[in-house]
C-alpha positions, -999 to +999 in steps of 0.1 A: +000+000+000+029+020-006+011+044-036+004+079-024+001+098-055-033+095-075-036+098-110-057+105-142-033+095-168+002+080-180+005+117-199+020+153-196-009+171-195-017+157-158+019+161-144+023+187-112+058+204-116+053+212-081+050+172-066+086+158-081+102+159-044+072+137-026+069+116-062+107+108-059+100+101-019+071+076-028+092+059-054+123+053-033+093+041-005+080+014-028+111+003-041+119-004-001+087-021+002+096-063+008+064-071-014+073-051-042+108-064-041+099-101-041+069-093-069+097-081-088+121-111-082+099-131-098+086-113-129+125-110-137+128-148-132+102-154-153+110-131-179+146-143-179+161-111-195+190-123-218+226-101-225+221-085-253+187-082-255+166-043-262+140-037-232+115-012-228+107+003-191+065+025-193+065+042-161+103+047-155+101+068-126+133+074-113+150+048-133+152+022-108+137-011-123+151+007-157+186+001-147+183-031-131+170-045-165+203-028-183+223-047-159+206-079-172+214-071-210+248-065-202+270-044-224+256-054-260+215-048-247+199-015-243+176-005-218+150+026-223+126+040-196+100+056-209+088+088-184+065+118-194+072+136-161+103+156-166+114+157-133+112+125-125+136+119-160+159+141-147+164+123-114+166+092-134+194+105-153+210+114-127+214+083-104+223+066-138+260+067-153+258+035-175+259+041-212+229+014-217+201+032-205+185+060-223+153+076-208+125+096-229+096+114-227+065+094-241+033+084-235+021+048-229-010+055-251+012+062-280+048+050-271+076+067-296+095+034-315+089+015-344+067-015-344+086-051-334+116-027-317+120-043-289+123-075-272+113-075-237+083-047-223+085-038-180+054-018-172+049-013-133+022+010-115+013+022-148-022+010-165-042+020-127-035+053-136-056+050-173-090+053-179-082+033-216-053+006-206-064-019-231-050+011-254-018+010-236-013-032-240-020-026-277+007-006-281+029-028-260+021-056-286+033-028-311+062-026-304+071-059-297+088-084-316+074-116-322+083-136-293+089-108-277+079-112-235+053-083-214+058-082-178+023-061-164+023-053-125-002-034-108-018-021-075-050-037-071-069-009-047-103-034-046-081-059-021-073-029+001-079-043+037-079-015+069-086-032+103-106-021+122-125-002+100-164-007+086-165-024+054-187+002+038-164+027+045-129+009+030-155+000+001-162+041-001-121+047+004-103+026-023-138+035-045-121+070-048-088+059-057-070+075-089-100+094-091-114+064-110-097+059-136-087+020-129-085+013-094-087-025-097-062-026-124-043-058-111-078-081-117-082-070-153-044-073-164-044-113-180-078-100-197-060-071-213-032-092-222-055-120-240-074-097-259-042-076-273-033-113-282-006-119-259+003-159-244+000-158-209+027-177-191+027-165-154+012-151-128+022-138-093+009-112-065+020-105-036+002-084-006+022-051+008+015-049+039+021-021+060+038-017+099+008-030+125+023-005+150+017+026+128-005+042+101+006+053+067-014+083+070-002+099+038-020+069+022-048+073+042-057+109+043-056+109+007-078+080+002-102+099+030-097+131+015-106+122-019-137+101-005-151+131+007-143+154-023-166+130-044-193+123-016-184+091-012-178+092+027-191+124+052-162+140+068-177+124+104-174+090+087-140+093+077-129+111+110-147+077+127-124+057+109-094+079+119-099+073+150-101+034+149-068+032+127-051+050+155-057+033+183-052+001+170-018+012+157-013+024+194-023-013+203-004-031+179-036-044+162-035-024+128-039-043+095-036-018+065-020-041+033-031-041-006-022-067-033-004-065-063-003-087-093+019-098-123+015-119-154+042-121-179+032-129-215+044-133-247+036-122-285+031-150-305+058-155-331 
């Protein structure tokens, strides 16, 4: 449940100049977080990266995945990490000093190579954020070459679990996510994948779960915040709920945790 920054779309026109520092600090949070590291760990296994080979990072962020995929084509592969947010690409850049990585500004609705350029396609975090991501798999199949492998990994906000907390009121929380473009993204990705005509040949998830002694209330008062901007929740009902998450935290009762998923495919040859 490490996500703290909603979204409309993987696209310029909805980037904040002004949020790069706390978008870096979530990043460098969920690249921390033991789920997403062992969700990770597997999608690479399962892709099985080869030296040499051209891979495509949507959603680059700060590089991080981007250059750990470099690493794994060695010095005859290229890696390119695709980021709209210019900020964000500029960090990237910055933390990176290997000749094999090459970030860009692009949009995942209309990525910027040829068709059949590449050979392996990372997209992490990315399709929750779009209100069309079958669009976005389409393209993915675009570009890849026959045989070419997908790896898709995404927040599902629908398994978001708070205890104690009333049901409706989670329900009314992780309703508001993103501000609706595709909250229960991780659900729909192996349907997304089959109709783009990709071979599905793995799947993983793995729960983040969050410190029982504390709440993440940047996650939280977003969630609540957002809830009440649409009239999902009343500002008493969210306070209520406040209050719960607290003192459980102060007895060491808290659950807070959210599930992520992965498939890895491949384009037919």
């Amino acid at each position: 449940m490490a996500q703290t920054q909603p979204g409309t779309g993987f696209q310029k026109r909805h980037i904040d100049p002004d949020r790069v520092a706390p978008l870096v600090g979530a990043l460098d949070s969920q690249d921390a977080n033991p789920g997403v590291r062992r969700l990770r760990a597997w999608a690479e296994e399962a892709l099985a990266v080869r030296p040499g080979e051209r891979v495509l990072d949507i959603g680059s962020g700060t590089g991080s995945q981007t250059r750990a995929l470099a690493a794994a084509v060695g010095p005859d592969g290229v890696a390119i990490g695709i980021e709209p947010n210019p900020g964000l690409r500029a960090v990237a850049e910055e933390r990176s000093a290997d000749s094999r990585v090459r970030y860009t500004e692009g949009d995942a609705l209309a990525l910027p190579l040829p068709d059949g350029s590449v050979d392996v396609v990372w997209c992490e975090r990315v399709l929750q954020h779009l209100p069309e991501p079958g669009k976005a798999v389409a393209e993915m199949a675009r570009v890849l070459r026959p045989g070419g492998r997908v790896a898709l990994l995404d927040t599902d906000w629908g398994t978001t679990i708070l205890h104690p907390g009333d049901p409706e009121v989670v329900s009314a929380l992780t309703s508001a996510v993103l501000n609706g473009a595709n909250p229960c993204s991780g659900r729909r990705l192996v349907g997304q994948l089959s109709t783009a005509g990709f071979v599905v040949d793995d799947r993983g998830s793995q729960a983040l779960l969050q410190d029982h002694r504390s709440v993440a209330w940047p996650v939280i008062r977003m969630l609540g915040e957002s809830a009440v901007r649409t009239g999902a929740l009343t500002e008493e009902r969210r306070d209520a709920l406040y209050t719960e998450l607290a003192e459980a935290a102060e007895q060491g009762a808290l659950h807070m945790s959210v599930t992520m998923f992965g498939v890895v495919a491949h384009r037919p040859a």
